[in-house]
C-alpha positions, 0 to 999 in steps of 0.5 A, a space after each residue: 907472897 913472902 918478902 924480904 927487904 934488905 937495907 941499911 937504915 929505916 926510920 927512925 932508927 936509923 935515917 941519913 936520907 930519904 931511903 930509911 923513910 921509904 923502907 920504914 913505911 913500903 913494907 907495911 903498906 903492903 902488909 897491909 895489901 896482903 904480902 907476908 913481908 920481913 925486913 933485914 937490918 945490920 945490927 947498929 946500935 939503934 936497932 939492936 937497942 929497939 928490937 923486941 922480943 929478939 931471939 937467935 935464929 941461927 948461930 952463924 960463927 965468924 965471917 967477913 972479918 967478925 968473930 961472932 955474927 948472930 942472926 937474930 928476929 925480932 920485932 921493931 917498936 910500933 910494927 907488926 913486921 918480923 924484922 931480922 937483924 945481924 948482929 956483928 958488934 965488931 962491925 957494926 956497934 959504932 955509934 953515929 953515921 952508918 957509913 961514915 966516922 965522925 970526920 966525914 970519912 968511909 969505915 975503912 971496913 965498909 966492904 965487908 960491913 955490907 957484904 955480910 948484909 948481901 950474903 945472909 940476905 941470899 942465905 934467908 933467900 936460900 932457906 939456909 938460915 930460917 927454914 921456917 920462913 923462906 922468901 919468894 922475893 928478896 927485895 934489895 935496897 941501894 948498893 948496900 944490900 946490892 951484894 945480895 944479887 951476886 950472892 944469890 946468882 953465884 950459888 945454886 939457884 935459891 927459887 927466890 926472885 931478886 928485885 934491886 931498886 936504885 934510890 940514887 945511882 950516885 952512890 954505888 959502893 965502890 972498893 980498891 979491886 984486891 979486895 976481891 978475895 974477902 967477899 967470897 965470890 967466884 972469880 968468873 964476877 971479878 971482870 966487866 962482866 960482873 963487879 968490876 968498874 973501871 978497876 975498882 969494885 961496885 957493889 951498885 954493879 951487883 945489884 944492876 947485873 944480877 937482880 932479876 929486876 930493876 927499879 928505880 924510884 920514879 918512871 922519868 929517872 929510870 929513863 934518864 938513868 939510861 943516858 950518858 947525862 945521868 947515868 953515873 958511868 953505868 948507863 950502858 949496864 942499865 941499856 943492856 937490861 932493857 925493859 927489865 929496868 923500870 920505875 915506882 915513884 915514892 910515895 909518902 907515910 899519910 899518917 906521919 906527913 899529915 897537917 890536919 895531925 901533925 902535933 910538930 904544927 902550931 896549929 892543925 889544917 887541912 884543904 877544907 880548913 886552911 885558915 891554920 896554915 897562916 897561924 903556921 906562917 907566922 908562927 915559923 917567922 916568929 920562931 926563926 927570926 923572920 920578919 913577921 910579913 904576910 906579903 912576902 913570898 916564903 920560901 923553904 928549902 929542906 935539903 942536903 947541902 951539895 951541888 947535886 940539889 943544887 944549893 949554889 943555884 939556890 944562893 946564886 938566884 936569892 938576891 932575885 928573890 929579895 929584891 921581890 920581897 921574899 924570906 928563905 928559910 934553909 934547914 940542912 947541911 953538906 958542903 962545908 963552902 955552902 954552909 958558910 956562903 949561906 951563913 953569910 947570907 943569913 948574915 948579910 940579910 937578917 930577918 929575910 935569911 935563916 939557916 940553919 945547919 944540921 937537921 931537926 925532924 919537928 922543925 921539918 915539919 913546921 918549916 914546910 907547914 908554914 912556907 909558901 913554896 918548898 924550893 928543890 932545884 936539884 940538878 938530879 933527882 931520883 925521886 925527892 920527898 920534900 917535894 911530896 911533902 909540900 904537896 901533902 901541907 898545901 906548900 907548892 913545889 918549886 922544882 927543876 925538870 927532872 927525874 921524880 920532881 918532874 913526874 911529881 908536880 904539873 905547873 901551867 905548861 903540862 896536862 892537868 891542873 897546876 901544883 907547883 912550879 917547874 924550871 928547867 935549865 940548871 941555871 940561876 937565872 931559869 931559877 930566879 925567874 921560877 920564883 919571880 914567877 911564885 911571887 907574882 901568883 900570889 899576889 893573885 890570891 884566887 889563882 894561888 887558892 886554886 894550884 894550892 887545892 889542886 896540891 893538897 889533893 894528890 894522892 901520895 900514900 904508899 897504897 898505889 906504889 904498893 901494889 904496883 910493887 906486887 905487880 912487879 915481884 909477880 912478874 920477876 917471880 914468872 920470869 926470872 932473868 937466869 
């Protein structure tokens, strides 16, 4: 089967969160499984800068406000994939953040900068771009790429299925409704029926509407996405498509996240070797200021810094976690306030605090190798990685009852062994009691041994949401929704 995935970033290009890494290692998970697959990617300077081997596949002229757009296919460095990318340097040759400008705030132009990514995407889609290669399934990724959907159900049917996953409903592409005109689209879509949302435009509502299928990156957020509490507005969209909203849960990329490999460690281990992961302990307190003790409960949390992940419950239940003997050490950033009330926190408590603000892939690594426990106390989650990783580095899981971090890790109240530890009111109280509860399992050393075993033994790689993806993209080609 012939597969076009469409997106915004990948690793390590391109990443402002866990998307670029899901579309960096699904695609050649099911290479690997059969599939004949491709990519499309906007032409940002990262891309363009490492695609090899590029040549014009079509010529495509000016639309969508650039002079000059190519269609170019190449071959990204370390990859077997084909991968077309559109180059429009008036819309896409800016450095730094895809979406944003380096104050923080949307390109004034982001409308047509993604919906020039949905439409050559249903172009491929339609056979009017490659007639050598035409896709069976056009695989859209968030609202991004969601105009693809539109695109593709607008114009005469292209034979091509549509299959949109939601990375996170949150985020749903919304323009000022007059700038209906520059995407194109008949004026049938621009109503509640189609695009339009409470008076603006929703490229998400795109790909919810007019994908053949929906799904979204773990069972539970699937099912939680259809109630007033988590579906961002949309909840009704998503009720109406029924049993064709459905859920895959991430997995991770085994080769990357791997402590018996992993070169960012201070030294290697596995399940069978474990005696490593102390030499981590005490190297990641050495490195950031930590007071070297063994006895204390290390927490990590590596996150954006917003209310979504809840980051104030996490400041707000520290002072329990102290008074316990523990250390946080955060690595992030996001809201300027928690920033500067984790900073203060670092100030106020030295050697049991550190942050620190911004990201560093490496340290990342060393951050989770070398805590006890990686804390994600999200008040939604659509899937969350982190905590993957922790399961994958034998660092458990401290996580709030919802979405993927629900479906991802069993403490003693579920069926199964235990792999971490799991509250469930967003609350600071429900959290400090989670980790007082981590603190005193590992003054059991037997206990805390066997749910660090049961941990390090997940399956996480892509192989089983591989294959469930097929399983999906056969059906949707079967019983395609128009």
């Amino acid at each position: 089967m012939r597969v076009l995935h469409v997106a915004a970033e990948i690793y390590p290009l391109v990443k402002t969160g866990g998307l670029a890494d899901v579309v960096a290692a699904l695609p050649p998970a099911q290479a690997r499984q059969g599939l004949d697959v491709r990519l499309l990617l906007p032409g940002l300077p990262a891309v363009l800068e490492s695609v090899k081997g590029a040549r014009t596949v079509v010529d495509i002229g000016a639309c969508f406000g650039a002079l000059r757009v190519r269609l170019l296919l190449g071959r990204l460095p370390g990859s077997l994939l084909p991968v077309y990318v559109i180059e429009a340097p008036y819309l896409y040759r800016r450095e730094g953040n895809p979406y944003q400008d380096g104050r923080g705030d949307e390109w004034p132009d982001n409308l047509q900068r993604f919906a020039l990514l949905g439409w050559v995407a249903a172009h491929i889609a339609g056979a009017d771009a490659d007639a050598q290669w035409v896709p069976e399934v056009m695989h859209a990724h968030d609202w991004h790429a969601a105009m693809a959907c539109a695109y593709m159900a607008d114009h005469a049917p292209t034979g091509a299925a549509s299959v949109y996953t939601v990375h996170n409903l949150a985020f749903q592409g919304l323009f000022p409704m007059h700038d209906w005109p520059l995407l194109g689209l008949a004026s049938r879509l621009m109503s509640p029926a189609g695009l339009e949302y409470h008076g603006q435009l929703s490229f998400m509502k795109a790909g919810l509407k007019f994908a053949d299928r929906v799904v979204t990156v773990s069972p539970r957020y699937a099912r939680e996405i259809a109630t007033p509490e988590f579906g961002c507005g949309l909840d009704g969209v998503i009720r109406a498509r029924g049993e064709q909203v459905s859920g895959i849960l991430n997995g991770i990329d085994a080769k990357v996240w791997d402590p018996a490999r992993d070169s960012a460690l201070a030294h290697r281990y596995d399940a069978e070797r474990p005696e490593g992961k102390l030499v981590c302990r005490r190297a990641l307190q050495a490195e950031m200021g930590l007071l070297p003790d063994d006895g204390a409960l290390l927490v990590t949390v590596i996150s954006r810094l917003t209310a979504q992940k809840g980051l104030d419950l996490m400041l707000a239940a520290l002072p329990a976690l102290l008074q316990a003997g523990g250390q946080l050490a955060l690595q992030g950033s996001g809201d300027a306030a928690l920033e500067a009330a984790l900073l203060e926190a670092q100030r106020a408590h030295p050697g049991r605090v550190v942050c620190r603000i911004g990201y560093d892939e490496a340290r990342a690594h060393r951050l989770i190798a070398g805590a006890d426990v990686i804390a994600v106390p999200s008040r939604f989650e659509p899937c969350g990685l982190t905590q993957l990783y922790g399961l994958r580095y034998g660092t458990l899981p401290l996580v709030r009852r919802v979405g993927g971090l629900a479906d991802t890790v069993a403490d003693d109240d579920g069926p199964g062994a235990a792999t971490g530890f799991i509250f469930d009111a967003a609350t600071p109280a429900a959290l400090a009691q989670a980790l007082l509860r981590a603190a005193e399992l590992r003054r059991q050393p037997e206990a805390w041994q066997a749910r660090w075993a049961a941990a390090m033994a997940q399956e996480l790689s892509w192989d089983g949401p591989a294959a469930r993806y097929a399983r999906l993209y056969e059906a949707a080609v079967a019983n395609p929704r128009r």
